[in-house]
C-alpha positions as CSV (number, residue, x, y, z in Angstrom):
1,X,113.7,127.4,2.2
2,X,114.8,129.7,4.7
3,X,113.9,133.6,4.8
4,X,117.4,135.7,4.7
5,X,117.2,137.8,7.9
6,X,117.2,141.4,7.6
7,X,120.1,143.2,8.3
8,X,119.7,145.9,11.3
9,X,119.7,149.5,9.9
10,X,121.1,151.7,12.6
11,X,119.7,155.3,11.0
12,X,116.7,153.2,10.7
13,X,116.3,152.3,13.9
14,X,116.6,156.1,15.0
15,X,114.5,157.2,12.6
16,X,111.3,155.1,13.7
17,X,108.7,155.4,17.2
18,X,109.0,151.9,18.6
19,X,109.2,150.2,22.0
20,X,110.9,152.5,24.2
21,X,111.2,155.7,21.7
22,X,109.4,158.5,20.5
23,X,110.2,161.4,17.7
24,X,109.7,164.7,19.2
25,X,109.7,167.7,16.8
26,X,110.8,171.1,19.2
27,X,110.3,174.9,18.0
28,X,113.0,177.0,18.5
29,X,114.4,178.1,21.6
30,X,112.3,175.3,23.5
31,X,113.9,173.4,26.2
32,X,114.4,169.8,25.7
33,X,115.1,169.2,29.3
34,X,116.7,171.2,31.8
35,X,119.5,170.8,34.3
36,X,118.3,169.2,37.3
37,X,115.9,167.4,35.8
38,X,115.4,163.4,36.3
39,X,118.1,161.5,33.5
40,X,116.4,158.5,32.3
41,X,116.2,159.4,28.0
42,X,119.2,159.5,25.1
43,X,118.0,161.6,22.5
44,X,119.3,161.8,18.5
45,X,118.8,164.8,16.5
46,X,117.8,164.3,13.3
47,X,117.6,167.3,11.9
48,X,118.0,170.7,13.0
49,X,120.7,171.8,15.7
50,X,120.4,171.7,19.9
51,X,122.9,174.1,22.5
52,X,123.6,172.1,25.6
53,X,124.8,174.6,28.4
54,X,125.4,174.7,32.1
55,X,124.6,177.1,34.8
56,X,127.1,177.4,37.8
57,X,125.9,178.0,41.2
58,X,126.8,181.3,40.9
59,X,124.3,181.6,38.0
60,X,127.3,181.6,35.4
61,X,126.6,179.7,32.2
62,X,128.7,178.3,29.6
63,X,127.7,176.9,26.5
64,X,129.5,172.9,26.5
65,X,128.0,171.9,22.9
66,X,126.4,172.9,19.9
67,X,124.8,169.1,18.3
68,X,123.9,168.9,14.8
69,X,122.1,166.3,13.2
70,X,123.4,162.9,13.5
71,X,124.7,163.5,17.2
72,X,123.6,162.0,20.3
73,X,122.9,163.8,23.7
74,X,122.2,162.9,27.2
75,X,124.1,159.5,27.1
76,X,125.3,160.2,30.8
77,X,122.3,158.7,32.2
78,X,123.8,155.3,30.9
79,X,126.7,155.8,33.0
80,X,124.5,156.3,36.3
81,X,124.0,160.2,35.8
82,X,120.4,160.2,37.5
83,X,120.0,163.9,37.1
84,X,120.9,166.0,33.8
85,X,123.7,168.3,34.6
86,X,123.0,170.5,31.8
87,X,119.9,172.0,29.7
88,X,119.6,171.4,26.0
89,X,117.2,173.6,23.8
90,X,116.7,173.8,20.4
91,X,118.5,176.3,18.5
92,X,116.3,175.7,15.2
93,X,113.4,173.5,14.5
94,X,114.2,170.1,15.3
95,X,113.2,166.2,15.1
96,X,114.5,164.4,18.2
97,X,114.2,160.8,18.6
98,X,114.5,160.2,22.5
99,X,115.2,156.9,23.5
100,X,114.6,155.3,27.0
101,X,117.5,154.4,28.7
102,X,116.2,150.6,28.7
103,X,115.7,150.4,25.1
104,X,118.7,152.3,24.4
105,X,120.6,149.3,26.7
106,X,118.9,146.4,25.0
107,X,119.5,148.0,21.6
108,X,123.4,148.1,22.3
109,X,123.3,144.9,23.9
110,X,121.1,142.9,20.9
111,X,122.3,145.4,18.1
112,X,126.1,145.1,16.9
113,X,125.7,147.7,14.1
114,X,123.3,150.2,16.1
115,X,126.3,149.7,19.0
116,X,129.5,150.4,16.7
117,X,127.2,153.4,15.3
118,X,127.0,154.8,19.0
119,X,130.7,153.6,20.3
120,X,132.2,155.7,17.2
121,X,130.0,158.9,18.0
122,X,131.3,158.4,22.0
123,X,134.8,157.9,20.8
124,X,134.4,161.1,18.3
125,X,133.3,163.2,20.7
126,X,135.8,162.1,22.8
127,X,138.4,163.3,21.0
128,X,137.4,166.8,20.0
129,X,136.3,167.6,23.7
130,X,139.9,166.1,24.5
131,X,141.2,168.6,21.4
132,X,139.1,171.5,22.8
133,X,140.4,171.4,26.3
134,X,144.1,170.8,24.7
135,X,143.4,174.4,22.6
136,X,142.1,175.9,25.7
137,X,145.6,175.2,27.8
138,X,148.2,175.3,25.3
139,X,146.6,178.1,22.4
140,X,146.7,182.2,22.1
141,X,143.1,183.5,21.9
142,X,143.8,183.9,18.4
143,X,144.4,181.2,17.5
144,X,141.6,179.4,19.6
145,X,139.2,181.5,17.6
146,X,140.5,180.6,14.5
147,X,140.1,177.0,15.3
148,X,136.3,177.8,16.2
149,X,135.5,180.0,13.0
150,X,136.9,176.7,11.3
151,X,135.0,174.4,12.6
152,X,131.7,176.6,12.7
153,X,132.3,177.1,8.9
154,X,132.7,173.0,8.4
155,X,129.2,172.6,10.4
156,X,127.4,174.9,8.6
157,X,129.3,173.5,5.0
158,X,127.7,170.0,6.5
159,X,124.1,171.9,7.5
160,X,124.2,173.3,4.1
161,X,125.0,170.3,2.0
162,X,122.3,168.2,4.0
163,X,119.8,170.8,2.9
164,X,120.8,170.5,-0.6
165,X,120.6,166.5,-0.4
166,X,116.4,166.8,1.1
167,X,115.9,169.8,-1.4
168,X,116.5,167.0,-4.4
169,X,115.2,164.5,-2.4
170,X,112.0,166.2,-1.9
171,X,111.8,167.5,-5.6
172,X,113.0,164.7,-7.9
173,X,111.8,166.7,-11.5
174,X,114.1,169.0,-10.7
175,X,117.2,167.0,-10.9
């Protein structure tokens, strides 16, 4: 009799050291790595929240992203970025599983789940950036910042929720 073979859990997957990945957790306001820096790791929050920002030459810097858990950052080096063009740092505490950009290749080549998990976040993202720079060049201030308070509030409705969900999780008698 044959052994049914088990079905490849993508949040699983993230969520465990293996070949290739570790689980960092980062203290607040610590750099995860810094523009300039050598490109060779994906990282995957898991829980808390990471700014990603870039410095101009003039020493200008803008804020490109604020990643909450379940989000993916520093993909570029799988599209031949060799040096990180921005600096990420933890905005909370945070668990960050960093994966090596040859086990995050072999996991989207062997791994059809863990690759339609990671094609729908690059397609996601995608599309707001694309929304985001579309608000920039067509919106009144106003109405930009009424678009950002809105989606700030749905993050931290999300953030908040997720809390809840561990809270119960953590304390079953108290359901």
């Amino acid at each position: 009799m044959k052994s049914a073979k088990r079905q490849f859990d993508p949040q699983m997957f993230l969520a465990k050291v293996g070949v290739g990945k570790t689980i960092t957790k980062y203290r607040k306001g610590r750099i995860i790595y810094a523009q300039g820096e050598e490109a060779d790791k994906i990282f995957y929050i898991q829980s808390g929240a990471v700014k990603v920002t870039v410095v101009s030459e003039q020493g200008k810097e803008a804020v490109v992203g604020i990643l909450n858990p379940s989000q993916f950052f520093g993909e570029g080096c799988l599209n031949g970025q060799t040096v990180r063009i921005g600096t990420a740092k933890a905005l909370e505490e945070c668990l960050v599983t960093s994966i090596t950009r040859k086990a995050m290749l072999a996991a989207l080549r062997k791994q059809p789940a863990f690759s339609e998990l990671f094609v729908t976040y690059l397609v996601t993202r995608s599309n707001r950036t694309e929304e985001d720079l579309i608000d920039q060049l067509f919106n009144s201030s106003e109405k930009r910042l009424a678009r950002l308070l809105l989606l700030l509030a749905i993050s931290e409705r999300m953030r908040s929720q997720r809390r809840s969900m561990l809270r119960s999780v953590k304390q079953p008698w108290r359901r």
